[in-house]
DOTIPA-306102 format. One record per residue: y, x, z of N, C-alpha, C in turn; residue in one letter. Coordinates in steps of 0.05 Angstrom, whole numbers, plus 5000, padded with zeros to 4 digits. Layout:
residues N
    nv    nu    nw   cav   cau   caw    cv    cu    cw  rest
     Y     X     Z     Y     X     Z     Y     X     Z     a
...
END
This chain:
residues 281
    nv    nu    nw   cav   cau   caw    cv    cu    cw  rest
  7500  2995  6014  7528  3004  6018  7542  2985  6037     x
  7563  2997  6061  7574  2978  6076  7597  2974  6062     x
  7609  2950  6071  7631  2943  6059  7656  2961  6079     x
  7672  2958  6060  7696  2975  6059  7717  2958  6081     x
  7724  2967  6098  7748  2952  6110  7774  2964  6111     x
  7786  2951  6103  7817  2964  6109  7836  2957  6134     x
  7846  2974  6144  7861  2978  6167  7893  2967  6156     x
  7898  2953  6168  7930  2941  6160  7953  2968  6183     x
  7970  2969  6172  7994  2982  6181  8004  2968  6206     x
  7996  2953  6217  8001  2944  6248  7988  2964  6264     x
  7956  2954  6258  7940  2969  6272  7947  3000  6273     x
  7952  3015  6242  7951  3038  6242  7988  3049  6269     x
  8000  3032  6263  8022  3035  6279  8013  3036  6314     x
  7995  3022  6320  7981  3012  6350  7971  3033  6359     x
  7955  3050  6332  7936  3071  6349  7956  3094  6352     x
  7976  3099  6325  8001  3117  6330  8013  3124  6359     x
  8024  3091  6370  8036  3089  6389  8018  3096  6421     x
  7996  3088  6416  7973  3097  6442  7967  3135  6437     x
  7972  3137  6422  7956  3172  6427  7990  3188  6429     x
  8022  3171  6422  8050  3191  6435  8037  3190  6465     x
  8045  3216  6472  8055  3220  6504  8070  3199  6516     x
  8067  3192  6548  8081  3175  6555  8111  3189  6559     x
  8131  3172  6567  8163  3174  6571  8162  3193  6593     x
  8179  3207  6606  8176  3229  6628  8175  3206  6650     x
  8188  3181  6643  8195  3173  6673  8168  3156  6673     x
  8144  3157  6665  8121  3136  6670  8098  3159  6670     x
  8110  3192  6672  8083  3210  6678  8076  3208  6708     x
  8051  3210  6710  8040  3211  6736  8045  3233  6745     x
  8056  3239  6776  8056  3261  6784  8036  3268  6797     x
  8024  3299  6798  8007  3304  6819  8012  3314  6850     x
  8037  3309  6857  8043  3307  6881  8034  3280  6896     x
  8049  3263  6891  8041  3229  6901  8002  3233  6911     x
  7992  3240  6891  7957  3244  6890  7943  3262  6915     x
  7956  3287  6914  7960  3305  6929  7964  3292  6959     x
  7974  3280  6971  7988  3272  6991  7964  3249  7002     x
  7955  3232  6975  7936  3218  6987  7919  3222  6989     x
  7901  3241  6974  7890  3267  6981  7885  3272  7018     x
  7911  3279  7027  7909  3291  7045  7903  3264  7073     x
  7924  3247  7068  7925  3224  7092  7889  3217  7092     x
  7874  3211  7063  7852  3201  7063  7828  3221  7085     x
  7843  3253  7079  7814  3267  7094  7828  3268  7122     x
  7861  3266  7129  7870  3261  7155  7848  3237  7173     x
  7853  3211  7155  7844  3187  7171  7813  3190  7174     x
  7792  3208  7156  7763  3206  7155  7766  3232  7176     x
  7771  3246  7182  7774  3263  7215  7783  3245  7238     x
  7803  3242  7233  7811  3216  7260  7782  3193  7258     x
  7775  3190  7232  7754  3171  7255  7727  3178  7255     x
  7722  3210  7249  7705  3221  7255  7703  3231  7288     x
  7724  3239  7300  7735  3245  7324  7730  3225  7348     x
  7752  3190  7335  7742  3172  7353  7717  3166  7357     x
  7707  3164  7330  7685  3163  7336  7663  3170  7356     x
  7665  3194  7359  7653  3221  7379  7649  3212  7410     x
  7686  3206  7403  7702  3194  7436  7687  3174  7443     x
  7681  3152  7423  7667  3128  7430  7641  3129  7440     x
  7628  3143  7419  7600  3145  7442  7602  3173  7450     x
  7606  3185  7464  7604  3202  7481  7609  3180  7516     x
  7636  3166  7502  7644  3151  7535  7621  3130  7545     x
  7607  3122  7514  7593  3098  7519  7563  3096  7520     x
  7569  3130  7518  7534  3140  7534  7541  3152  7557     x
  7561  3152  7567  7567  3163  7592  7567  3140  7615     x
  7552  3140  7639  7548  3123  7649  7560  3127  7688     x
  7575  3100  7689  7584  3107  7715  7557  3092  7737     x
  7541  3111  7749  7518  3097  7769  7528  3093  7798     x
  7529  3066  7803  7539  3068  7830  7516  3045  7849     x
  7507  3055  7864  7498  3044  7900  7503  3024  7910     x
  7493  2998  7916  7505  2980  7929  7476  2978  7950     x
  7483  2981  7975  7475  2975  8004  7483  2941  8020     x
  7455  2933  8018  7464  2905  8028  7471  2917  8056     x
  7476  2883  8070  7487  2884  8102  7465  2879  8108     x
  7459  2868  8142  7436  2863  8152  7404  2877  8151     x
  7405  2905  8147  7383  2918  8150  7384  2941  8162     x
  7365  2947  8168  7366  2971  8192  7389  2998  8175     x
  7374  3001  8150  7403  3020  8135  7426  3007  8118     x
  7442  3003  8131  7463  2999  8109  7494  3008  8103     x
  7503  3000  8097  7531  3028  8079  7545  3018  8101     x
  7563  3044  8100  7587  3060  8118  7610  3047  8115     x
  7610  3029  8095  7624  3008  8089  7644  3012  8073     x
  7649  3040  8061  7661  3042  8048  7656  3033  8005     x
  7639  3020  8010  7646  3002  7994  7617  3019  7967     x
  7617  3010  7947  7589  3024  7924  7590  3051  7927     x
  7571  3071  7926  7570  3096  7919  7564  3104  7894     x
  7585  3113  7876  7587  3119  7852  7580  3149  7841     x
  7568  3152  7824  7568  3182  7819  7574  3178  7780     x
  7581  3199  7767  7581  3199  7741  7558  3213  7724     x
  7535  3197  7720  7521  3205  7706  7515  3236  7691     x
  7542  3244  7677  7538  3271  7662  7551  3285  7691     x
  7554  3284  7711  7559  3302  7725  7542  3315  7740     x
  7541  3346  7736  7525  3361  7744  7537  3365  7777     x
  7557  3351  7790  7560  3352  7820  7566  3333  7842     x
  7562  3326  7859  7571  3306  7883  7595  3295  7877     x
  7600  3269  7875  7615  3257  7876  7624  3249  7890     x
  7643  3260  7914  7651  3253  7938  7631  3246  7963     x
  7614  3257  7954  7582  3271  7963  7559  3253  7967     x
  7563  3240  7925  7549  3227  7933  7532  3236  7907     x
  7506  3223  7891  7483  3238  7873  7451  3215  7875     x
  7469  3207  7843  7442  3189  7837  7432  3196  7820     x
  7406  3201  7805  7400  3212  7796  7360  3200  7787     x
  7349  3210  7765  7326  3193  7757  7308  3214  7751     x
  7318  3247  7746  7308  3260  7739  7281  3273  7756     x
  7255  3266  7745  7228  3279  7768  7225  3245  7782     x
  7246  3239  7793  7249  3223  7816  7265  3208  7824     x
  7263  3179  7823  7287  3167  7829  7298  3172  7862     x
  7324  3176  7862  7335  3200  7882  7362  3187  7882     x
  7376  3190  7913  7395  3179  7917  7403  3197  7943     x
  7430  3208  7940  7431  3225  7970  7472  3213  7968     x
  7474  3208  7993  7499  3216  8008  7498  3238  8032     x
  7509  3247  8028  7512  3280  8043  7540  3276  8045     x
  7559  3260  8054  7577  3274  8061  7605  3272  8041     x
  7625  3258  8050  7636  3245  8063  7627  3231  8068     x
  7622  3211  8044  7598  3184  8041  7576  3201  8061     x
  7570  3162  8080  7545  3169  8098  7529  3144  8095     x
  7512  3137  8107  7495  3106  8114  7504  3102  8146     x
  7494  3080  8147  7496  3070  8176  7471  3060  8181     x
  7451  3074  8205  7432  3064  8202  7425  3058  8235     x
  7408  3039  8241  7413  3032  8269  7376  3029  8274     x
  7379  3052  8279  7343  3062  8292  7349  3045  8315     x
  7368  3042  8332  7365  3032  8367  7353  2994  8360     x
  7360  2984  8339  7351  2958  8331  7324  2957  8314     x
  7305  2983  8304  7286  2981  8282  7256  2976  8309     x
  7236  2974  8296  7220  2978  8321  7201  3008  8316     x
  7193  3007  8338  7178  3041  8341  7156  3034  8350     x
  7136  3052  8344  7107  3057  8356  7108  3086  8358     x
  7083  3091  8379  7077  3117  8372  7054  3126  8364     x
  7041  3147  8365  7014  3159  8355  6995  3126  8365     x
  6993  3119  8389  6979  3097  8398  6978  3080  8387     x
  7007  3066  8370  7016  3044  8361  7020  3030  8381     x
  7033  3043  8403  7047  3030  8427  7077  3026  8417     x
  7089  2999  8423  7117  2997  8414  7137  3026  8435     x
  7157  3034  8422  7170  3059  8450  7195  3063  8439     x
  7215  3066  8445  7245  3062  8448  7254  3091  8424     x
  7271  3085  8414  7275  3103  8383  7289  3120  8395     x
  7276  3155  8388  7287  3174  8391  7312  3185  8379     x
  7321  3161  8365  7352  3174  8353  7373  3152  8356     x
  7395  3147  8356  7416  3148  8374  7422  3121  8339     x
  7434  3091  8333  7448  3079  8315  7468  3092  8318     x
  7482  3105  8284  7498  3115  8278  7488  3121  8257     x
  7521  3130  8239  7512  3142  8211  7505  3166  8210     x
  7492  3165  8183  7477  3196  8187  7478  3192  8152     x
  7469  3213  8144  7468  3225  8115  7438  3223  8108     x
  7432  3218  8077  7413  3200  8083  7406  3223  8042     x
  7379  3229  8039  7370  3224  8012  7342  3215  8013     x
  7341  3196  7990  7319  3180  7988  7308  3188  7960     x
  7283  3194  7966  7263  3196  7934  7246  3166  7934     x
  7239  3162  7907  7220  3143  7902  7204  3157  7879     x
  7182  3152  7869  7159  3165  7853  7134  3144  7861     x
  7127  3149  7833  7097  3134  7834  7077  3153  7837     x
  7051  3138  7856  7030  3159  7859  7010  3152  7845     x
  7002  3166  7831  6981  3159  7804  6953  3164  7820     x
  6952  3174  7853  6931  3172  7862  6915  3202  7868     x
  6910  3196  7897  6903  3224  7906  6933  3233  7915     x
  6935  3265  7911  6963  3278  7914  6986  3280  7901     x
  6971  3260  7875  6990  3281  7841  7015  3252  7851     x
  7043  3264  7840  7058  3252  7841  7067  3235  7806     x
  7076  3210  7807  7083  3203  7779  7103  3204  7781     x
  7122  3207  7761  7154  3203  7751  7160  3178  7747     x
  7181  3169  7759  7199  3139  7750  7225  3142  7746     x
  7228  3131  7712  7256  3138  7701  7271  3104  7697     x
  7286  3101  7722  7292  3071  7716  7303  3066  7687     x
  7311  3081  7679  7331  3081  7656  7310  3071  7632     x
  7278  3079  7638  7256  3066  7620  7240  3050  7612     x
  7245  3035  7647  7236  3016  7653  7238  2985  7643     x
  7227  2966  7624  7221  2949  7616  7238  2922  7643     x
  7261  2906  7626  7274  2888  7647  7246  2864  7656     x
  7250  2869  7680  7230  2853  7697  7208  2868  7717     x
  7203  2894  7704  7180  2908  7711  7183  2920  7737     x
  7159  2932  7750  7160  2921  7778  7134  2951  7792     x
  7152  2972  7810  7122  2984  7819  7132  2964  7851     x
  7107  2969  7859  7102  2969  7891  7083  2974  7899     x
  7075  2980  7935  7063  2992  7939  7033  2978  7941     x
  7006  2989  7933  7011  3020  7941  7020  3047  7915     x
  7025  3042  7895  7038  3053  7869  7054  3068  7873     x
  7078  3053  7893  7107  3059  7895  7104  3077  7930     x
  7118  3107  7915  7114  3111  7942  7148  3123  7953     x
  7156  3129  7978  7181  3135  7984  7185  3154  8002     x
  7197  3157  8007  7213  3198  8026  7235  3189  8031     x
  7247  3186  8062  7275  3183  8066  7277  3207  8076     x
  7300  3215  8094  7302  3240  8099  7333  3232  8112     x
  7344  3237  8130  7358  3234  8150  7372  3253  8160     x
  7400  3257  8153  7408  3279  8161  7429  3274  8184     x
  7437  3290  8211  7450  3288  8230  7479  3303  8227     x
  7498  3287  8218  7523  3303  8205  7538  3317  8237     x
  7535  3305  8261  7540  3317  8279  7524  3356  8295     x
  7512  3355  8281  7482  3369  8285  7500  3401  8277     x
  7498  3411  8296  7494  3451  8275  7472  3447  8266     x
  7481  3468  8244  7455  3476  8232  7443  3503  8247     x
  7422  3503  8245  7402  3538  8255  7390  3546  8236     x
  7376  3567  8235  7361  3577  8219  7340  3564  8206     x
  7326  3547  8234  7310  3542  8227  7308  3514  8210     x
  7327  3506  8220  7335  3476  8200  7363  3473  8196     x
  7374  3492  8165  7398  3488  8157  7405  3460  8153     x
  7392  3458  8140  7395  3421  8139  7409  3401  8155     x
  7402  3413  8179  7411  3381  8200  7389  3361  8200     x
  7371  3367  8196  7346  3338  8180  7343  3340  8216     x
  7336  3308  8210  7334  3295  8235  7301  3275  8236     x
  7299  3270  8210  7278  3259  8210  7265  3255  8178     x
  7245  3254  8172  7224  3247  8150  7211  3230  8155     x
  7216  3206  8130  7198  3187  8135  7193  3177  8113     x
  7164  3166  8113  7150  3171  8087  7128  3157  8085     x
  7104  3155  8069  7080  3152  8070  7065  3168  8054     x
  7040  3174  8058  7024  3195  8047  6999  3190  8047     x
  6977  3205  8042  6954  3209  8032  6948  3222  8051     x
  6916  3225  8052  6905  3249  8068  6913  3269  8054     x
  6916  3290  8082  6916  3319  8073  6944  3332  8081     x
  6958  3307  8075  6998  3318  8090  7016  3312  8057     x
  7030  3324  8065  7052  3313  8026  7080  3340  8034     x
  7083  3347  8010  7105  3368  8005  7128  3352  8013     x
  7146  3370  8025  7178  3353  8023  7180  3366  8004     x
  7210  3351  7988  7220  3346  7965  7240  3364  7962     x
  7259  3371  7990  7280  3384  7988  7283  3402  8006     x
  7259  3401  8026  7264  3436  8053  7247  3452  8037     x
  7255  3474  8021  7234  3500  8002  7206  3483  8000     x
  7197  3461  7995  7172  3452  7990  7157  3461  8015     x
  7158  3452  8040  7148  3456  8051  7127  3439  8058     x
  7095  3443  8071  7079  3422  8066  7065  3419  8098     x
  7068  3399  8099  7066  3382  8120  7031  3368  8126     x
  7016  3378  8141  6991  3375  8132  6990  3352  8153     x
  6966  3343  8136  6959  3309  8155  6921  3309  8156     x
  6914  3302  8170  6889  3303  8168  6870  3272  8161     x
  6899  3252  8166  6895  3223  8156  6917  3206  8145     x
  6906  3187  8128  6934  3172  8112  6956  3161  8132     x
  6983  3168  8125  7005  3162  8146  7026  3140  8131     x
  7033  3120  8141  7015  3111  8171  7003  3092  8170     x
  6976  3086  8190  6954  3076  8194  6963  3046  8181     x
  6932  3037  8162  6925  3018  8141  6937  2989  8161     x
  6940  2988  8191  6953  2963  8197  6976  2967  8198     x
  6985  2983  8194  7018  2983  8196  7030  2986  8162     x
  7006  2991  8139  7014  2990  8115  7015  2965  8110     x
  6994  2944  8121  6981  2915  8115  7010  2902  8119     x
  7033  2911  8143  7056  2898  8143  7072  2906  8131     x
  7076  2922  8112  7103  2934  8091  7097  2926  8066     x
  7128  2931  8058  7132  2926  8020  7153  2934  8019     x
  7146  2951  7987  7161  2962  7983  7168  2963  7952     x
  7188  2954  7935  7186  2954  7914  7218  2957  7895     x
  7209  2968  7878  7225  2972  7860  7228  2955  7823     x
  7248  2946  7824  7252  2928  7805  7272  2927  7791     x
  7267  2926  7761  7288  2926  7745  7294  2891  7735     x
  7314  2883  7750  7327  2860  7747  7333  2854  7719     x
  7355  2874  7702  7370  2864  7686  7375  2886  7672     x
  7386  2886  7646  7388  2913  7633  7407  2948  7634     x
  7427  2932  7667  7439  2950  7681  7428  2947  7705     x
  7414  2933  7723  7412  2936  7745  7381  2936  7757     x
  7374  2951  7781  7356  2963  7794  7362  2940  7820     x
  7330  2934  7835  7337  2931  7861  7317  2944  7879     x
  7318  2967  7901  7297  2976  7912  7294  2961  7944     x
  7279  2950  7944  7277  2936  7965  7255  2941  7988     x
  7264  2958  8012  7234  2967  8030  7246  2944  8052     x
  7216  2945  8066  7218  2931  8091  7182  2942  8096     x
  7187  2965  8109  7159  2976  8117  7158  2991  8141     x
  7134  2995  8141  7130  3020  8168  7123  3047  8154     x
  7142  3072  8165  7145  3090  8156  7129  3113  8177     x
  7113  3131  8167  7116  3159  8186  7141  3177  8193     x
  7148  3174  8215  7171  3190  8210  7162  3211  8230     x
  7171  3240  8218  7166  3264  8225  7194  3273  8242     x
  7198  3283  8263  7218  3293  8273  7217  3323  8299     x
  7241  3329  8308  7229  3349  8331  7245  3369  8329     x
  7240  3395  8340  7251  3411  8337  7236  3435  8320     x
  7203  3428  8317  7198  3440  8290  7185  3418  8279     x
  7204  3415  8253  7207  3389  8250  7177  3392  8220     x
  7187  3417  8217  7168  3426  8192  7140  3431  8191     x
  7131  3433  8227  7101  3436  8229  7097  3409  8236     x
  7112  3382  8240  7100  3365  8239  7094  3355  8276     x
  7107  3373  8291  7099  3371  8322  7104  3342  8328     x
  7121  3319  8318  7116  3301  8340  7124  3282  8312     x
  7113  3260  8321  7113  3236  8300  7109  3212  8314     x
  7129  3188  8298  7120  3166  8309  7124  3156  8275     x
  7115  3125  8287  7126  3110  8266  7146  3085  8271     x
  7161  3079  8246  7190  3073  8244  7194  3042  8215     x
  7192  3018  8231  7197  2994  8205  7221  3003  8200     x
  7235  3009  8176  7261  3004  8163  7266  2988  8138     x
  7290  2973  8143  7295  2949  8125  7315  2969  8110     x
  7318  2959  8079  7336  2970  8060  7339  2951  8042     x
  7356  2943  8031  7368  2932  7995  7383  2948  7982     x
  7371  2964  7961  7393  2985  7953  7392  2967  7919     x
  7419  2973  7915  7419  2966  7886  7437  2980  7866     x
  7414  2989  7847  7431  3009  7823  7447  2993  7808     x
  7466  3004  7794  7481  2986  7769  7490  3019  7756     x
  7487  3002  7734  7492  3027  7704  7514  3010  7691     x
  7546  3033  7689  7564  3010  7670  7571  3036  7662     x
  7568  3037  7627  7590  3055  7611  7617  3051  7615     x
  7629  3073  7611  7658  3081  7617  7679  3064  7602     x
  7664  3054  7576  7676  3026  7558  7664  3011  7552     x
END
């Protein structure tokens, strides 16, 4: 048997007083509740929202161009060429870009300044011979891609690339393309293209941007002593920045059919191009 305890009249008074209703003026209202209620799912939208804002801006990336001085191509002087990453259009006509190909075009306003009358020339002979195009700016898109060998082209996505890592040639291969902003266009070359210059494989190499048109070669362009003097390479410095650096001898294709390849020389051109990647915050 448990023992019996008795409850004294304090206690019994204590539990009395806890189970009355409180006074009106100490009920809780459900308005006050209500309200915070509301500010709490206000502020978890607001920073669901900024949130959004935040990375959306801070995957959004402003890519802009820097062209050293002192090389046969360099900027119009108007200062980096910037494009905005999520933008699907020319940025005051300009378009950087990684997708297939690392790719860089000013078309317009933005131009290059490139001074063929100072580069040196050879021709089919590898006789030095005075440059068929005029120093001045001209409009300029440049591909880069790796060649995995033979014809097949590889993809380079700087954006993937490991800080330090490094193609060059013969890996690293390049396509300039030269456009004459003075130039009508014709039928036959809406473009204005003034010249292609490049290196290739036997057999010839597709351009990139006239309807794929293919340019047949019957030997590697250009000849193994004029590769023995070029370099060309591409490098990821730092975790925003790129440096593509040529100083080679190029085939360059030109003419008035420029697409069957009728007249060719070859062309050293110096370049420092440098990417930089900075989010918007």
């Amino acid at each position: 048997m448990g023992k019996k305890v008795e409850i004294g009249s304090n206690a019994y008074y204590e539990a009395s007083r806890l189970s009355r209703p409180l006074p009106s003026d100490l009920t809780i209202s459900p308005k006050p509740m209500r309200k915070r209620a509301i500010l709490i799912v206000v502020l978890i939208i607001m920073a669901v929202i900024i949130g959004g804002i935040y990375y959306y801006f801070h995957n959004t990336f402003i890519l802009s161009v820097s062209i050293a001085d002192g090389k046969i191509i360099t900027s119009d002087g108007g200062g980096p060429y910037q494009h905005w990453s999520r933008s699907n259009y020319y940025d005051n006509g300009v378009w950087i870009s990684s997708e297939f190909y690392l790719n860089f075009w000013a078309i317009g306003p933005r131009l290059v300044r490139v001074s063929f009358m100072d580069a040196q020339w050879k021709d089919v002979h590898l006789k030095f011979m005075p440059s068929p195009f005029l120093s001045k700016n001209y409009e300029i898109n440049i591909f880069a891609w790796e060649n995995n060998g033979d014809l097949s082209y590889g993809y380079i996505d700087p954006f993937k690339m490991d800080v330090g890592e490094k193609f060059t040639l013969p890996n690293l291969q390049i396509q300039i393309f030269f456009f004459d902003p003075d130039m009508n266009a014709t039928p036959s070359n809406p473009y204005r293209v003034v010249s292609i210059n490049t290196i290739h494989a036997i057999g010839g190499f597709l351009t990139q941007s006239q309807n794929n048109t293919w340019i047949n070669s019957t030997t590697r362009e250009p000849p193994q002593s004029l590769r023995d003097e070029s370099s060309i390479t591409l490098i990821r410095t730092s975790e925003d920045i790129w440096e593509l650096n040529v100083n080679a001898w190029l085939v360059s294709y030109y003419g008035l059919n420029l697409y069957s390849g009728n007249q060719k020389a070859y062309v050293k051109l110096t370049l420092r191009l440098t990417i930089n990647k900075k989010s918007m915050i």
